[in-house]
C-alpha positions in Angstrom: -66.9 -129.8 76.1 -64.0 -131.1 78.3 -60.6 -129.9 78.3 -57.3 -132.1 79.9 -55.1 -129.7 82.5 -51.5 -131.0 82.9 -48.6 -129.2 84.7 -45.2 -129.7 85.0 -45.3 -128.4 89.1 -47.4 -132.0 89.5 -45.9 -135.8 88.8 -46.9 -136.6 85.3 -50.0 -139.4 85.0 -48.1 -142.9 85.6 -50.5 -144.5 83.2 -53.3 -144.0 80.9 -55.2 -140.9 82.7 -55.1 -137.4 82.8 -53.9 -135.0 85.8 -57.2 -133.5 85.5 -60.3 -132.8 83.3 -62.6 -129.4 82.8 -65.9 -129.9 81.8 -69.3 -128.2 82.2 -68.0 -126.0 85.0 -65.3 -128.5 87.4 -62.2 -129.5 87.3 -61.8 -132.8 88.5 -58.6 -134.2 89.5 -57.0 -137.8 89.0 -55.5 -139.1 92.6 -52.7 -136.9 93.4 -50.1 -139.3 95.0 -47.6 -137.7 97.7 -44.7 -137.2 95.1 -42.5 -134.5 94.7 -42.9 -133.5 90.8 -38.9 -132.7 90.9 -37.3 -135.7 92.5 -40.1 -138.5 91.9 -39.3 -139.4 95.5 -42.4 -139.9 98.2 -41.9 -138.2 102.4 -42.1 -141.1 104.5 -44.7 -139.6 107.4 -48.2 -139.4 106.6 -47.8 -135.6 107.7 -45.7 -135.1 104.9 -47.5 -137.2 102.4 -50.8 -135.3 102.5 -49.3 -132.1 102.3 -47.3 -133.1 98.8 -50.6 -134.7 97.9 -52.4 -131.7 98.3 -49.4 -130.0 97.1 -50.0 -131.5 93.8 -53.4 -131.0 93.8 -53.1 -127.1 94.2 -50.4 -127.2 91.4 -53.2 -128.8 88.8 -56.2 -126.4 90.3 -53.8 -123.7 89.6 -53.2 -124.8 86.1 -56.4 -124.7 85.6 -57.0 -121.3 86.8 -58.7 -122.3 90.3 -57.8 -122.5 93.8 -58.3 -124.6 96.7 -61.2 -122.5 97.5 -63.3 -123.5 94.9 -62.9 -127.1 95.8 -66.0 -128.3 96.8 -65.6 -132.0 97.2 -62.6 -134.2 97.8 -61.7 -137.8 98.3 -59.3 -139.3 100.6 -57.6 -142.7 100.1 -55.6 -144.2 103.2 -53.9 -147.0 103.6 -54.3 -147.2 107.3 -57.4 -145.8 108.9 -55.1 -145.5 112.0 -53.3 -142.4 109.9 -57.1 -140.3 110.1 -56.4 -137.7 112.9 -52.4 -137.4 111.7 -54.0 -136.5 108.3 -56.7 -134.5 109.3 -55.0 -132.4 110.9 -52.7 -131.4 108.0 -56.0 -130.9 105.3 -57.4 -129.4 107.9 -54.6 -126.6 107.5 -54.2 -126.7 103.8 -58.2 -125.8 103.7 -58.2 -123.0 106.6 -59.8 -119.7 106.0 -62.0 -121.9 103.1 -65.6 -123.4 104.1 -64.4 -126.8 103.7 -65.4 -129.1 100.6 -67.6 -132.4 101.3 -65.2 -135.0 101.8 -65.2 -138.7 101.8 -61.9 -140.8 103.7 -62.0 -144.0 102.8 -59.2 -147.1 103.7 -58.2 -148.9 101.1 -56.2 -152.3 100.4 -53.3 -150.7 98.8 -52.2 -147.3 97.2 -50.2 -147.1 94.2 -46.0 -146.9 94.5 -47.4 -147.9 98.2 -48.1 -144.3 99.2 -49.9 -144.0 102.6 -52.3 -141.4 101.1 -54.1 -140.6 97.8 -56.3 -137.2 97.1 -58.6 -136.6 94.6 -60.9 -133.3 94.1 -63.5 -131.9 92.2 -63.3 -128.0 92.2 -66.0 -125.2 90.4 -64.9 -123.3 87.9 -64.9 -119.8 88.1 -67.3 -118.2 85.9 
């Protein structure tokens, strides 16, 4: 069985996909671009686009009744591989005090809205 999470603390899907899906014990989250849910406006510094990206990812774990601690594998798009470290060093904050999920950072072509970052996650359910 698979449920759909939505919340209003994360930007609504801009096309045919759900925030997130449940289903036989994850949650697995669509790409959370850097935009603040409120304003629909994107930070300019990849600094501040990671952290709303992961910003929004916490809002749709939480709607789902998880926490960043129970991710246990994420994916990191980047426009420029030259943004790693500045990144890095922002998840690397967001995930402190958690044993950090397998990740996978990969550059890529283009994001959409042109974002510098994207963040996807796939978290366990609690039982």
């Amino acid at each position: 069985m698979k449920s759909v999470i939505s919340t209003e603390l994360a930007p609504a899907a801009i096309g045919p996909y759900s925030q997130a899906v449940q289903a036989n014990g994850f949650v697995f989250t669509s790409g959370q671009l850097p935009l603040c849910p409120d304003t629909g406006q994107m930070p300019e510094t990849i600094e501040e686009q990671t952290k709303q990206s992961l910003t929004n990812v916490e809002a749709i774990l939480q709607a789902a009744g998880v926490t960043k601690f129970d991710v246990v594998k994420t994916t990191v798009f980047l426009k420029n591989m030259g943004d790693f470290a500045a990144m890095n060093a922002v998840y690397e904050a967001f995930f402190a005090g958690a044993a950090f999920p397998a990740r996978s950072a990969v550059e890529v072509a283009r994001l959409p809205k042109d974002a510098l970052v994207e963040i996807e996650v796939v978290a366990r359910c609690k039982p």
